[in-house]
NURODREN-591383 format. One line per field, with one value per residue (C-alpha): x, y, z. Coordinates in pm, whole numbers. Example, Ala and Ser with C-alpha at 12.3 -4.5 7.8 and 13.67 -1.06 7.14 Angstrom:
BEGIN
x [1230  1367]
y [-450  -106]
z [780  714]
***
This chain:
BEGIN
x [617  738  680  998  1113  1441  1547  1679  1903  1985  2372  2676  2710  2996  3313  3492  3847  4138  4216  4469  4678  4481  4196  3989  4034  3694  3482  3237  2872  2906  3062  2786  2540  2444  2193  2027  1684  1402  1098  879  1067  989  949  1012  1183  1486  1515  1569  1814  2038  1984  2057  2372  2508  2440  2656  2910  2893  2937  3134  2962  3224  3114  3081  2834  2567  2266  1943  1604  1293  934  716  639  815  1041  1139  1324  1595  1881  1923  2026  2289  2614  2647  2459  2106  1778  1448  1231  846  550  509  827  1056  1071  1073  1382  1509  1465  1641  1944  1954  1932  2225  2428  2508  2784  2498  2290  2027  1796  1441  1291  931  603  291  118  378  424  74  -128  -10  306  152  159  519  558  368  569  909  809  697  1014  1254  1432  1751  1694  1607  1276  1226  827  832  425  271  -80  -186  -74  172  373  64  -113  -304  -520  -621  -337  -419  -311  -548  -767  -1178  -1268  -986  -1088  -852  -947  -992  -1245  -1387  -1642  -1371  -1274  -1457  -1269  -1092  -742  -453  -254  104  228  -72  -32  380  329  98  276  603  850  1084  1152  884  966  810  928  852  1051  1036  1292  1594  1796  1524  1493  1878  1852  1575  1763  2098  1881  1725  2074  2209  1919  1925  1634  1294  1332  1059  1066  744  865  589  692  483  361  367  207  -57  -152  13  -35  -105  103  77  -36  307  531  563  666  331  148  166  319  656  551  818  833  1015  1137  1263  1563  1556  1721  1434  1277  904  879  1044  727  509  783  757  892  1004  960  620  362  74  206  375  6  -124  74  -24  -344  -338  -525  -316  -1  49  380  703  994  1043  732  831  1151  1258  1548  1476  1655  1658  1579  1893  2072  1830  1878  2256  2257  2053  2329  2642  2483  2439  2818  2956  2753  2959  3313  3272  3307  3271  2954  3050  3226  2867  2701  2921  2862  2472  2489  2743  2481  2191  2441]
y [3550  3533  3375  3167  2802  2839  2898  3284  3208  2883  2998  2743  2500  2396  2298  1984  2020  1954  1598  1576  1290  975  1077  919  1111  1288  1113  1220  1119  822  595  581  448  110  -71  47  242  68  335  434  686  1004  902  1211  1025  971  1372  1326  1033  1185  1501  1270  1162  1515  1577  1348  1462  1832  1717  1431  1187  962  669  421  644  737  615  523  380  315  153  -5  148  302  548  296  113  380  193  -57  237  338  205  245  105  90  -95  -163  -220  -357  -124  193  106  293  563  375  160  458  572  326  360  718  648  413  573  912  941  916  1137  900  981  795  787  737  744  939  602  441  759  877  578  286  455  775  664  619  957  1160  1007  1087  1412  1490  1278  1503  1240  1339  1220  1333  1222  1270  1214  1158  1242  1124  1167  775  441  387  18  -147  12  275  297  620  733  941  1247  1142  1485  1441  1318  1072  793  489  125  128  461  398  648  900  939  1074  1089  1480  1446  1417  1746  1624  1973  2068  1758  1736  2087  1997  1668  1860  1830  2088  2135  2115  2206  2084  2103  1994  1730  1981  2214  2046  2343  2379  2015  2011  2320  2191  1849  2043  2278  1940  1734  2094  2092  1902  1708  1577  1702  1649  1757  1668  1646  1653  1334  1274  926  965  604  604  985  1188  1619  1566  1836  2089  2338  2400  2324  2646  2448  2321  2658  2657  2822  2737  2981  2971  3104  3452  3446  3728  3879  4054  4376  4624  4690  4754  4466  4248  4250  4032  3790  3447  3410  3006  3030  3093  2783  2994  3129  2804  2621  2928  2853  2477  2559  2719  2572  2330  2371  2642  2762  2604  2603  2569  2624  2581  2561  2548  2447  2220  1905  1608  1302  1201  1493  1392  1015  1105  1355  1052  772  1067  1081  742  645  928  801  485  669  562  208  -45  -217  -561  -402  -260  -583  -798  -516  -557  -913  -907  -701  -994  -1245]
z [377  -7  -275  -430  -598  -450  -106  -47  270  184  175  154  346  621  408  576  749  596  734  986  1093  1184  1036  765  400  299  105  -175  -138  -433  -200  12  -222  -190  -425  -656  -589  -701  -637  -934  -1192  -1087  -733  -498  -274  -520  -417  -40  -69  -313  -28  215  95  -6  396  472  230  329  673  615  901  997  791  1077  1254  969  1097  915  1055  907  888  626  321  -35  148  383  179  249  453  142  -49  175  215  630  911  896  998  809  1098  1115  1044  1269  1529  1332  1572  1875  1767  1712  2023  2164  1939  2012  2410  2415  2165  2265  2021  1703  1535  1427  1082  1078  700  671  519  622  686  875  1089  1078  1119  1309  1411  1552  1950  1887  1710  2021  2311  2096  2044  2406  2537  2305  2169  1992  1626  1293  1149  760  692  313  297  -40  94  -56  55  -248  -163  -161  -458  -352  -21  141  422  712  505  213  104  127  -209  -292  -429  -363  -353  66  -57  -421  -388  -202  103  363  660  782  702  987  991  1109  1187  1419  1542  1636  1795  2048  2092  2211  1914  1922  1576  1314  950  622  225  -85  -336  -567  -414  -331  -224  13  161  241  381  622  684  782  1005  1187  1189  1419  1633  2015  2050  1830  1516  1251  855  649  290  16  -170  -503  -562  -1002  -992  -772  -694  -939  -934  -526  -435  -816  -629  -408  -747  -925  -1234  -1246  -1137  -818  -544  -289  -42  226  583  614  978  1224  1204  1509  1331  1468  1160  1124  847  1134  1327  1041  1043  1217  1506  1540  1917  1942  1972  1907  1581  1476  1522  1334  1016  1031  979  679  380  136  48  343  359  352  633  980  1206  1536  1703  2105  2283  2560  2783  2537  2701  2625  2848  3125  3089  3134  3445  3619  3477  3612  3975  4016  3890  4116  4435  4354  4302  3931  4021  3765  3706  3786  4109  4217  4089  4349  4640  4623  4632  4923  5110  5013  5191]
***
């Protein structure tokens, strides 16, 4: 591991193609902002959808098919800020509309933005059977650590000690820890970043967009108006440190052997654990069947056991057989 505010390895990112006949002319990452935020000033999440929309840029997402889901909360406000198809959806479902979405269209890469309440709390059934289903999807966790939309409750990721007006005389309850707990749940790709390095969140998001299957990135998100200096100690502008994750290399060195190894549960759950902030990057990451590329093996066999008939055409056949 090393110390660092800025990402070593972020390098540059893929450069659209030129555009070739027919196709749409690239577009810069203005036109895809919609209203105006309204979060507090100083709001981490102002970070990630500026990040958000520089993704899209750098990777210029046909327009039609950027994707955005979310919950209840601050950072769920997200789809009104972007000018493409989205969907605020009620408290804690956001995943499992997604899931849906992501199921039906294959052609998507669908981006879930949410809180560490609305994940956490009455959302985290939903987030386990994702994770252990491999859904194909992106979910951005922006984790403030206090319920901040409706002025200050303790969240699931609220330290021992914070006082709140659900815990005046502070909270007493062990904190969730989302990466131990997306591990063991079967996501198969677990990162987590900080607000305060945006080289390092796009870096994390463009890593998640590439990967087949669950993906998961906890993003420390300050709340400045209801739990300001949460995360100090990871912002080395504020004396802390960005510690990030120095991975293998695989280039036979002796140094290679203290590096992380992404594949490796054990080691993964071993770095969750750490004591706040921990370290910063991606703990854990497999490549397994998405439910998706199971879902559509099943939907191929049963069209070719019909010679790719069409569905009305199979409709009328079972109903000539109930004659």
């Amino acid at each position: 591991m090393n110390n660092a505010t800025n990402n070593p390895s972020s390098g540059a990112a893929a450069v659209a193609p030129p555009t070739q006949p027919g196709q749409p002319a690239p577009y810069k990452k203005v036109e895809l902002k919609s209203d105006r935020p309204t979060w507090c000033p100083g709001c981490g999440d102002f970070t990630v959808l500026d990040l958000y929309f520089r993704l899209c840029e750098r990777r210029q997402v046909t327009r039609e098919k950027i994707t955005s889901v979310s919950g209840i909360g601050c950072s769920s406000r997200f789809p009104y800020f972007v000018q493409a198809h989205g969907v605020h959806f009620i408290h804690g479902r956001a995943v499992a509309f997604a899931t849906g979405l992501s199921l039906s269209r294959p052609d998507l890469h669908v981006f879930v933005f949410s809180g560490d309440g609305d994940a956490y709390s009455i959302g985290g059934n939903h987030l386990e059977h994702a994770a252990r289903k491999n859904i194909h999807m992106t979910l951005v966790v922006m984790d403030n650590n206090v319920y901040g939309l409706t002025k200050k409750q303790t969240s699931p990721t609220s330290p021992i000690g914070f006082k709140s007006k659900t815990d005046p005389m502070g909270a007493m309850d062990t904190p969730t820890n989302p990466l131990k707990k997306l591990i063991s749940a079967g996501a198969t790709f677990v990162a987590r970043t900080s607000h305060t390095n945006p080289q390092h969140v796009l870096q994390m998001m463009e890593r998640a967009m590439d990967h087949r299957g669950f993906s998961v990135i906890e993003c420390l998100s300050e709340c400045v108006e209801f739990y300001p200096g949460a995360f100090d100690a990871a912002n080395p502008r504020k004396g802390g440190q960005f510690t990030l994750i120095e991975e293998k290399k695989k280039d036979g060195t002796p140094e290679d052997a203290k590096r992380h190894d992404p594949s490796d549960e054990v080691a993964a759950y071993r770095l969750a654990s750490l004591p706040f902030p921990g370290v910063f990057g991606v703990f854990y990451q497999v490549n397994q069947p998405a439910k998706n590329d199971k879902e559509k093996q099943l939907i191929d066999t049963a069209r070719a056991a019909t010679s790719n008939a069409p569905p009305l055409a199979v409709l009328q056949k079972t109903f000539d057989r109930m004659k």
